[in-house]
Each structure stands twice: as structure tokens, then as C-alpha cells.
C-alpha positions as CSV (number, residue, x, y, z in Angstrom):
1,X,0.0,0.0,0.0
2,X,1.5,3.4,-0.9
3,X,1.8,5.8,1.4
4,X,0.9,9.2,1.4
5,X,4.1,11.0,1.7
6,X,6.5,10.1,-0.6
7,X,10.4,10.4,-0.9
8,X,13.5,10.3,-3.2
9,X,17.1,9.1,-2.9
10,X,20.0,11.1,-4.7
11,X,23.1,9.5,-5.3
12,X,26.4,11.8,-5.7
13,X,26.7,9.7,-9.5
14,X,23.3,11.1,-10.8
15,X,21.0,8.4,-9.9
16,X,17.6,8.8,-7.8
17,X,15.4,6.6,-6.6
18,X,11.7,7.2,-5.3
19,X,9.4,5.6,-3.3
20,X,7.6,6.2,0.1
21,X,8.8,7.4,3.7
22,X,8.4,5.7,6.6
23,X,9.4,6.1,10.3
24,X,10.3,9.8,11.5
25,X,8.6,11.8,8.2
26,X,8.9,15.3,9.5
27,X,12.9,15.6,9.6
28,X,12.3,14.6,5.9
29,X,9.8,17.3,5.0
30,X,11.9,19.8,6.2
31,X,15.2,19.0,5.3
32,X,17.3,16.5,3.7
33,X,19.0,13.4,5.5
34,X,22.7,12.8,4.4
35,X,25.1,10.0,4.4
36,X,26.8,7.2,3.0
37,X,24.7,4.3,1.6
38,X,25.4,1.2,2.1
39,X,24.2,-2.2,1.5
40,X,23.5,-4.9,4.3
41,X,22.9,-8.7,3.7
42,X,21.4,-11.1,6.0
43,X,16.9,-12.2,5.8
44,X,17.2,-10.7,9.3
45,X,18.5,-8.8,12.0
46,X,17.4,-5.3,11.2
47,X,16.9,-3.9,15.0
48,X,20.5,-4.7,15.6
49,X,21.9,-2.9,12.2
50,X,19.5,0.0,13.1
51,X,21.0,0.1,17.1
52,X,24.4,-0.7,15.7
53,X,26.9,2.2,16.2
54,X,29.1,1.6,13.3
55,X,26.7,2.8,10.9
56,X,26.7,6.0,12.6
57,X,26.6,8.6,9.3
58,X,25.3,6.1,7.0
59,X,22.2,5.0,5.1
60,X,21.6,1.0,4.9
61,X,20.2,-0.3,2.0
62,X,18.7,-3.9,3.1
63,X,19.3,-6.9,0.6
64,X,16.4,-9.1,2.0
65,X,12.9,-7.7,0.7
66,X,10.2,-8.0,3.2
67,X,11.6,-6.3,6.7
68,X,9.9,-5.9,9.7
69,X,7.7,-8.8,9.6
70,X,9.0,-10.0,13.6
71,X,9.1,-6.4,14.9
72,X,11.1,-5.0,17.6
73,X,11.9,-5.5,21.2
74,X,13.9,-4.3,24.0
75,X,15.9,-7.0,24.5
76,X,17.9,-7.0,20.8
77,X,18.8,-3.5,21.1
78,X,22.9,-3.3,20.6
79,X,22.8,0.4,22.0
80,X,21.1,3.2,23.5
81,X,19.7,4.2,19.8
82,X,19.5,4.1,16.5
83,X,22.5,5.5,14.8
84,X,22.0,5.0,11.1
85,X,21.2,8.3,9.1
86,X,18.4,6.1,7.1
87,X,16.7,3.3,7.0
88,X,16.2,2.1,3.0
89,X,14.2,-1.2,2.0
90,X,11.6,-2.8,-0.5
91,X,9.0,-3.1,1.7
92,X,8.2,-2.6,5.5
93,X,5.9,-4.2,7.2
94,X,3.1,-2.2,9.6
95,X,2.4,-6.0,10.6
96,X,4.1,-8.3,12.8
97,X,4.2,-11.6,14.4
98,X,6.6,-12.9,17.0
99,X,6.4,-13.2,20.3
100,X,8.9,-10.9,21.7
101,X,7.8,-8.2,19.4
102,X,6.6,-5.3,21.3
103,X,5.7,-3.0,18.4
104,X,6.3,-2.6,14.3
105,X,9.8,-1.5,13.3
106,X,8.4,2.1,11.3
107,X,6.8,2.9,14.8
108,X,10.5,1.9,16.2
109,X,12.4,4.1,13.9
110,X,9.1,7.4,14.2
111,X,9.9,7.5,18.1
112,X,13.9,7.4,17.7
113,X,14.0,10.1,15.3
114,X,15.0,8.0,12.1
115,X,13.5,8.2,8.5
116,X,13.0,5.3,6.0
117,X,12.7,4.9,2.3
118,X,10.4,2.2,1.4
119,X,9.1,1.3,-2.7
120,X,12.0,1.3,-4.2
121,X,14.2,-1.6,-6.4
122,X,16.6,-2.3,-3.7
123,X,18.5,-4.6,-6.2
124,X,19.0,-2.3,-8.6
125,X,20.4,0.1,-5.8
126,X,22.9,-2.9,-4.4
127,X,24.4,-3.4,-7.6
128,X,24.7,-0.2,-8.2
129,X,27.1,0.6,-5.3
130,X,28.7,-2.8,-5.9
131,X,30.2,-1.6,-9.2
132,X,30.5,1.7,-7.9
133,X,31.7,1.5,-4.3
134,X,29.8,3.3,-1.5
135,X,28.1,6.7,-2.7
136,X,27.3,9.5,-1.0
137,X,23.3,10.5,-1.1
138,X,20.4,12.5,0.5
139,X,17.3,11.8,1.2
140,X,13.9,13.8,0.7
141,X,10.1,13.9,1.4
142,X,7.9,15.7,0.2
143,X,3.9,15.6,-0.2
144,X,2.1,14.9,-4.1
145,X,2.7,17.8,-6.3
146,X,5.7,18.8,-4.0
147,X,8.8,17.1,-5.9
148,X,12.0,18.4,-4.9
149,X,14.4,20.0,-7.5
150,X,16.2,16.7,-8.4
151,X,19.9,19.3,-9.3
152,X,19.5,20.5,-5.9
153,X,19.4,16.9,-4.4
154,X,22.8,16.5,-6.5
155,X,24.7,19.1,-5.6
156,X,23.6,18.3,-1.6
157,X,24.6,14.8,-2.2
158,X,27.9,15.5,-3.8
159,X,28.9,18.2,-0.8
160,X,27.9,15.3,1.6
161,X,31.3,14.6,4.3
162,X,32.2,11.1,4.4
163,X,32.9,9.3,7.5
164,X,36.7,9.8,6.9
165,X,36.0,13.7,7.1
166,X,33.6,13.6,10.5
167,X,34.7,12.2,14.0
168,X,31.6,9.7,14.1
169,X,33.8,8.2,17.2
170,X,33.3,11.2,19.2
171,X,29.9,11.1,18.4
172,X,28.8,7.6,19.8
173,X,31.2,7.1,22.5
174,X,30.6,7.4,25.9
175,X,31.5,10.3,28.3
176,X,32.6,8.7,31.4
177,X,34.0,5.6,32.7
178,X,31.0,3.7,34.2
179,X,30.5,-0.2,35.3
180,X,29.0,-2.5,33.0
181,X,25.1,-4.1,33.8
182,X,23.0,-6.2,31.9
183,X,20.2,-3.4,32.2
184,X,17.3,-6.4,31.1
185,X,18.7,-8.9,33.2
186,X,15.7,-8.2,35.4
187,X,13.3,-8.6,33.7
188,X,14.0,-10.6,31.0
189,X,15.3,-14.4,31.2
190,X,17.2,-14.2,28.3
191,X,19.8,-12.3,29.6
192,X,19.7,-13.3,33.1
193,X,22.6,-15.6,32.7
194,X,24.9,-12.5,32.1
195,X,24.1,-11.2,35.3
196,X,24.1,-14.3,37.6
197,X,27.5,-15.3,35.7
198,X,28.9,-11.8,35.9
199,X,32.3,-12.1,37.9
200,X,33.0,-10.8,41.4
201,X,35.9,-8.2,40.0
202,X,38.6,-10.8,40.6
203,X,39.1,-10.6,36.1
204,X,38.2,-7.4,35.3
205,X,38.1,-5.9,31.3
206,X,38.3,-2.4,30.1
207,X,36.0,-2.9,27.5
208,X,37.1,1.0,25.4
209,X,33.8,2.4,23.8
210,X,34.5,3.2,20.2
211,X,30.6,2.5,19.4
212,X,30.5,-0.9,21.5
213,X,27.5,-3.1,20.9
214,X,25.9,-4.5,24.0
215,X,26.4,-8.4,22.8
216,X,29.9,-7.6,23.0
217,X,29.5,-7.0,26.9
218,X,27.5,-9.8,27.6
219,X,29.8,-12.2,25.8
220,X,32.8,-11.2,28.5
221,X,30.1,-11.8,31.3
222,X,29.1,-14.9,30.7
223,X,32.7,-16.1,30.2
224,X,33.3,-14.7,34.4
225,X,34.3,-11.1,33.3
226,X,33.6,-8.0,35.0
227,X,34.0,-5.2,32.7
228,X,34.1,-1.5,32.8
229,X,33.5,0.6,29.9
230,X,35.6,3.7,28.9
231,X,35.5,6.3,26.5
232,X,37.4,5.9,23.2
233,X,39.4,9.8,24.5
234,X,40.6,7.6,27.4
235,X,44.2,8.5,28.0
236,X,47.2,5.5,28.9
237,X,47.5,6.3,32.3
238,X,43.5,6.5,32.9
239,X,43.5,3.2,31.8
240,X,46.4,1.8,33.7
241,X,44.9,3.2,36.7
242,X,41.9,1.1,36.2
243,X,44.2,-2.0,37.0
244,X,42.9,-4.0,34.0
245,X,43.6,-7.7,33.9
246,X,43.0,-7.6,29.6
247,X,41.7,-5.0,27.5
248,X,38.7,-5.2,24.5
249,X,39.3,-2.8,21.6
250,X,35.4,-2.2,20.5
251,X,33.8,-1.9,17.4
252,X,32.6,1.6,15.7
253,X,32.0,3.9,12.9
254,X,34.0,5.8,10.3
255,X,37.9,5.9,9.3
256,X,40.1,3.9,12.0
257,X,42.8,6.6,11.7
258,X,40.5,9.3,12.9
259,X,41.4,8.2,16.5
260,X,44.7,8.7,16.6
261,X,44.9,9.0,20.3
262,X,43.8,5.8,20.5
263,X,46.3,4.2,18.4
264,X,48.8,5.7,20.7
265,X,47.2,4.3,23.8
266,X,47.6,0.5,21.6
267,X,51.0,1.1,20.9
268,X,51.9,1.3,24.7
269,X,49.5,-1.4,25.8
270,X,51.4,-3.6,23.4
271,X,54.7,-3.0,25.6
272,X,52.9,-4.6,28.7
273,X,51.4,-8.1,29.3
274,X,48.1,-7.2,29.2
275,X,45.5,-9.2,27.0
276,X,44.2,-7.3,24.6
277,X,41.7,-8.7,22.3
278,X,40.2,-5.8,18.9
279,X,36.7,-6.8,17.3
280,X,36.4,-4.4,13.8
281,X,37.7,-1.5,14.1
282,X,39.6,-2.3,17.5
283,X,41.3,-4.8,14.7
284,X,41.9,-1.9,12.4
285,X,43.1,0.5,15.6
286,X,45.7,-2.6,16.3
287,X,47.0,-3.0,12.8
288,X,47.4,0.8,12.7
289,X,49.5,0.2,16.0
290,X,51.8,-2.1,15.1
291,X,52.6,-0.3,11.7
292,X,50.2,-1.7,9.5
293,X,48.3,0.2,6.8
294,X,44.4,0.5,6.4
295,X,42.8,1.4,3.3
296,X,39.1,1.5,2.0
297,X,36.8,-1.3,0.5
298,X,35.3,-0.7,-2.4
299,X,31.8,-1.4,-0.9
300,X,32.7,-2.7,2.6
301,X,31.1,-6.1,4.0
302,X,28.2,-5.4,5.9
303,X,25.8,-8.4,6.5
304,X,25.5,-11.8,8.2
305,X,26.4,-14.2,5.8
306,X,30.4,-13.8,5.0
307,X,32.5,-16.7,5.0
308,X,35.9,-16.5,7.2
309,X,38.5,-19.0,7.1
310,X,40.7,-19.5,10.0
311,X,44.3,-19.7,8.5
312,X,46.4,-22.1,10.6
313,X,43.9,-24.9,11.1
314,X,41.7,-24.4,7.9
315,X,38.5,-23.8,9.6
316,X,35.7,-22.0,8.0
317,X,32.7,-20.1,10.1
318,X,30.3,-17.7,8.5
319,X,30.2,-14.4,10.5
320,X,28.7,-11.4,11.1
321,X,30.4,-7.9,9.9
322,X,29.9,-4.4,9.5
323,X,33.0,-2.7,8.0
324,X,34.4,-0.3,5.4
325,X,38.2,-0.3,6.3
326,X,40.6,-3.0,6.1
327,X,44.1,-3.9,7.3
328,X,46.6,-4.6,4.1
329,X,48.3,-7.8,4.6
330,X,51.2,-6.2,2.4
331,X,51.9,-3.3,5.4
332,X,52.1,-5.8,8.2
333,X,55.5,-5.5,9.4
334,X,57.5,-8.7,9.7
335,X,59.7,-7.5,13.0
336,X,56.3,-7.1,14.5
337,X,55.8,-10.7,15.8
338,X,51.8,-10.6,13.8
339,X,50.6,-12.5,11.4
340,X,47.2,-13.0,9.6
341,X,45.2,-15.0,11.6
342,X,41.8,-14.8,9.3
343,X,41.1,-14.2,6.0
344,X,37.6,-13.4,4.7
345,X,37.0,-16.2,1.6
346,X,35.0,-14.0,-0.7
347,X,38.0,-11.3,-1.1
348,X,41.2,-12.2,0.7
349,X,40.9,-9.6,3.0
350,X,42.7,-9.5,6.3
351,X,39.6,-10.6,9.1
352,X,42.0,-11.4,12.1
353,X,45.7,-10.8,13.5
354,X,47.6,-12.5,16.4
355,X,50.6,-12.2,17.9
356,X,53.2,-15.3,17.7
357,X,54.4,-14.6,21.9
358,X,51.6,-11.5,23.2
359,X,48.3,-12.3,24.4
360,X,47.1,-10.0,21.7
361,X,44.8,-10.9,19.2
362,X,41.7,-9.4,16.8
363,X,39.1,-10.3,13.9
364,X,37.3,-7.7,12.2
365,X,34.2,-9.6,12.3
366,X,31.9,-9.9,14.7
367,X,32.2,-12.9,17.0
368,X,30.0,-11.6,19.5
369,X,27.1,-11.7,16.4
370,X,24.4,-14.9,15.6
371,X,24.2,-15.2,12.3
372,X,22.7,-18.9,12.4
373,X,25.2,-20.8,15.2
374,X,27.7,-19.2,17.9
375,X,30.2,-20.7,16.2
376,X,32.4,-17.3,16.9
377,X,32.1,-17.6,20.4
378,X,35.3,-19.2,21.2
379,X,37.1,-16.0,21.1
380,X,35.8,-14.7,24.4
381,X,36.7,-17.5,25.7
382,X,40.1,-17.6,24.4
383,X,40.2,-14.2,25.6
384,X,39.5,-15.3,29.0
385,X,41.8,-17.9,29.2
386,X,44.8,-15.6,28.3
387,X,43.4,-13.4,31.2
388,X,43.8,-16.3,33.3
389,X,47.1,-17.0,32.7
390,X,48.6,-14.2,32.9
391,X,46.6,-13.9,36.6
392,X,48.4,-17.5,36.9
393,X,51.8,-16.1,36.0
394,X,51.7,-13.3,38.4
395,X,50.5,-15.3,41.0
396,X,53.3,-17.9,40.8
């Protein structure tokens, strides 16, 4: 069914596409919404893209047609928010049907400030920024009769700053250092294991909030880690002061060298014997750390469905990621003791590093992520087994 107000995507390469809004429609009506699009595969998992930091500044094109068809609840939130500039998809549904839902996804996105783009051939869109590479666009609603000046739309688009020009970290991160809780523990069984198997402080992570996702927190808990989140401005002695027993470089948004403080605070945690574990772009911040180049994908993997072999024992899981940067194999410097751990089996990209001697270690996927199994999930747990030898160590 069409809705009444309709809308119109401009791409910086000419191309527009239009179809109905959904979700907030008055930020629409009065101005334009800007970002980069991008595309997202995976049939579901739409409340955690939309609550996902890292597409803070971008608009997400999903693959999968029919969205919103389970709706939303307050247990699958990966944040405080939304942070995506846009929500754009074939169709979204006003209906849903799950048990857990709590109410539709274009009521969701209407109360958190968010617009969609509904109507429109979502595949011709994809392939267009798979040939092209992520474009910039805007976003514009306006009521029958009303149509925009499509040159207008253009020349907004093509002024649009990307990610690499805006300090999206800044933007999502938290202000102070603050105690992780499972905030639904209470009251929802699901994740009531994270709190009765949260530890008593005896293995404590700094978990450093570049745009963390809840998941992420709950995966150290249930493997008998306390954690304390920080800021990603948090300075080297701040963090030495907290008396971590390993460290958790988080995921986020935007260009990994745009937090150049907290490369430096990498490069001196790599001269202790601290754990230190990087998920995305705490993978990217690690590689940047240990003299490692990053450059841009053409189009970036973001979905649930991308195959990742594991180098030294052949094994292949399918994993969750979210990620327009990558670490060049090429740049790794052989006197730094890392090699490539992972590689991702549709590009050869780099997906993890390790050290050969250092409890250090990353993957720029997401193991935290279900995208089917947990078959990802062994990574906490590595990570808390190098915290508890080095605890071991001390202690003998």
C-alpha cells in the first residue's frame, strides 16, 4: 500500500530513486537526511543494524525484501539508539508476528528520530554501489505535487562529508567511565545468565567504547568477566589506573585513523602483558598500531552471511560484519611478531591478527554476532583464558 508522503534518494553519481517514507517523516519534509549508503545482507537482523553504532553517518540499504515482519523488542537493542542516518528497503511491514515483538519497526524508527525509504528496487540500488563503491546521497520527502528539485538533491549529495571527514567516534562514545550491567537482566530471562555469571571483580576488562555493541558485553560476562566501559578519548594512564587484567578494543563507525589517540594508547598497551583482544575497528586500531596500513573497501562487508577461514587450522565459520576499512596484509611489518590469523574467503581480505608470543589478538568480524550458530564464540573464551594466565603467572 502506498503511502501518502512520498520520498526520493540522490546519489552523488546522478542516480535517484523514489518511493515512500516511513518512520520519522517530519525531519524529511523539512530537510534532507545525508550519508553514505550502504548495503547490508542477512533475511534478518534489522533492530541490531539499526542500534548498531558503526553505521553512525550512513544509510543502509537492506538486501532481503520484506523487513519488519518480527518487529522489535527491548531485548535486541545493541545500544542506547538508532544510529543509522536512514533506513532504505523494498517493503516494511506495519504488521508483525513474533512473540517478543513489542511494536512494528516504522513505529520503532518514528519514536527514535529515524526516516525510511520504502518502494523502491533495492536490487538495482545494491548493484549499483557494488560496481560503484559506497556513494554518497540525500534523502527527501515531500507531499504529491511537491517534488523536490532533483539538481539540488545533487549538488547536496555530492557536498555530503564522508565518514573519513567527521569524527563519528566522538559522536557515539561514551563520556565517562562507568561499570558494565546487563540493564534487562531483570526482567527478561534471556539475559539473566549475564548477570548471575557476571564475575565478582577478581578478572576485570576495560571494554574502550568506540561504538561498542551490548552483545559484546554480555559475551565477557558470561565467560566470568567483569568489565568497565571507557571512553574511546581515554588517556594511557586513565586506563592503567583502572588495573585491567585484559583489554577489548570495541567496534565503531568511520575511518580507524581518525582516532589517533587511540592508536597511541595501543601502541603502549602492546609493551605490557596485558591481553588485549580488537573486534572491527579495534582490529583496524591494532593493525594501525603495530605499523600496519588501512585502506578503504570498495563497498565494505556489511551483513551476516560472510565466509571467514581460519588460517592455521583451515577452519571456516560464517560471521557477522559491519566494516568499510581494512588492514593490508602487504603493510604488516614482519619484526612485528603478527601474522594474519583470518582471512575473509570472498576477497582475501585481512579478518583477524595475532601475535606469535603477546596475548594480543583481533578479527574484524563480529564474534559476538548470531548469524545462524555461535560458532564465533570461542574467542571470548580464548580471551579469558589468556586473562587467566597471565593472573596464573603473576601469581606464581
Amino acid at each position: 500500500m502506498r503511502m501518502e508522503t512520498q520520498a526520493v534518494l540522490v546519489l552523488e553519481d546522478g542516480s535517484s530513486y523514489e518511493g515512500q517514507a516511513f518512520g520519522a517523516l517530519e525531519p524529511l519534509l523539512s530537510n534532507e537526511r545525508k550519508g553514505e549508503v550502504v548495503f547490508a545482507t542477512g533475511m534478518t537482523g534489522y533492530q541490531e543494524i539499526c542500534t548498531d553504532p558503526s553505521y553512525r553517518g550512513q544509510m543502509v540499504v537492506l538486501t532481503y525484501p520484506l523487513i519488519g515482519n518480527y518487529g522489535v523488542n527491548p531485548e535486541d537493542v545493541e545500544s542506547r539508539r538508532p544510529w543509522l542516518s536512514a533506513l532504505i528497503v523494498r517493503e516494511c511491514s506495519d504488521e508483525y508476528h513474533h512473540w517478543r515483538g513489542r511494536e512494528s519497526l516504522g513505529a520503532y524508527l518514528a519514536r527514535a528520530g529515524i526516516p525510511g525509504l520504502q518502494g523502491i528496487d533495492t536490487r538495482a540500488l545494491t548493484r549499483r554501489l557494488r560496481s560503484a563503491g559506497t556513494l554518497r546521497g540525500v534523502l527527501r520527502a515531500y507531499q504529491p505535487g511537491q517534488k523536490p528539485a532533483l539538481q539540488e538533491l545533487l549538488a547536496a549529495a555530492r557536498s555530503v562529508k564522508t565518514v573519513s571527514d567527521l569524527d563519528v567516534v566522538e559522536e557515539v562514545t561514551l563520556d565517562d567511565i562507568r561499570p558494565w550491567r546487563p540493564a534487562l537482566a531483570a526482567s527478561s530471562p534471556l539475559y539473566a545468565a549475564s548477570a548471575s555469571q557476571s564475575s565478582s571483580g577478581n578478572k576485570r576488562v576495560v571494554l574502550i567504547d568506540t561504538g561498542y555493541k551490548e552483545q559484546i558485553a554480555r559475551c565477557l560476562s558470561t565467560c566470568g568477566l567483569e568489565t568497565i566501559l571507557a571512553p574511546a578519548h581515554i588517556t594511557t594512564s586513565e586506563l592503567l589506573t583502572l588495573q585491567p587484567n585484559g583489554v577489548l578494543l570495541a567496534n565503531g563507525p568511520g575511518d580507524p585513523e581518525t582516532v589517533a589517540s587511540l592508536i597511541e594508547v595501543c601502541r603502549t598497551l602492546l609493551k605490557t602483558s596485558i591481553p588485549l583482544m580488537g573486534i572491527c575497528l579495534g582490529h583496524q586500531v591494532l593493525g594501525l598500531a603495530v605499523g600496519a596500513r588501512t585502506s578503504r573497501l570498495p563497498f565494505g562487508h556489511h551483513g551476516a552471511n560472510h565466509p571467514v577461514r581460519e588460517v592455521r587450522t583451515g577452519r571456516v565459520t560464517i560471521t557477522s560484519q559491519n566494516h568499510n576499512f581494512q588492514v593490508e596484509a602487504a603493510s604488516l611489518p614482519p619484526e612485528s611478531g603478527f601474522y594474519v590469523s583470518h582471512l575473509n574467503l570472498s576477497d582475501d581480505s585481512v579478518e583477524g591478527l595475532a601475535h606469535e608470543t603477546l596475548p594480543v589478538f583481533s578479527v574484524q568480524y563480529h564474534p559476538e554476532a548470531s548469524p545462524g550458530p555461535h560458532d564465533n564464540r570461542y574467542l571470548f573464551e580464548h580471551f579469558a583464558s589468556l586473562i587467566t594466565e597471565r593472573k596464573l603467572a603473576g601469581a606464581a
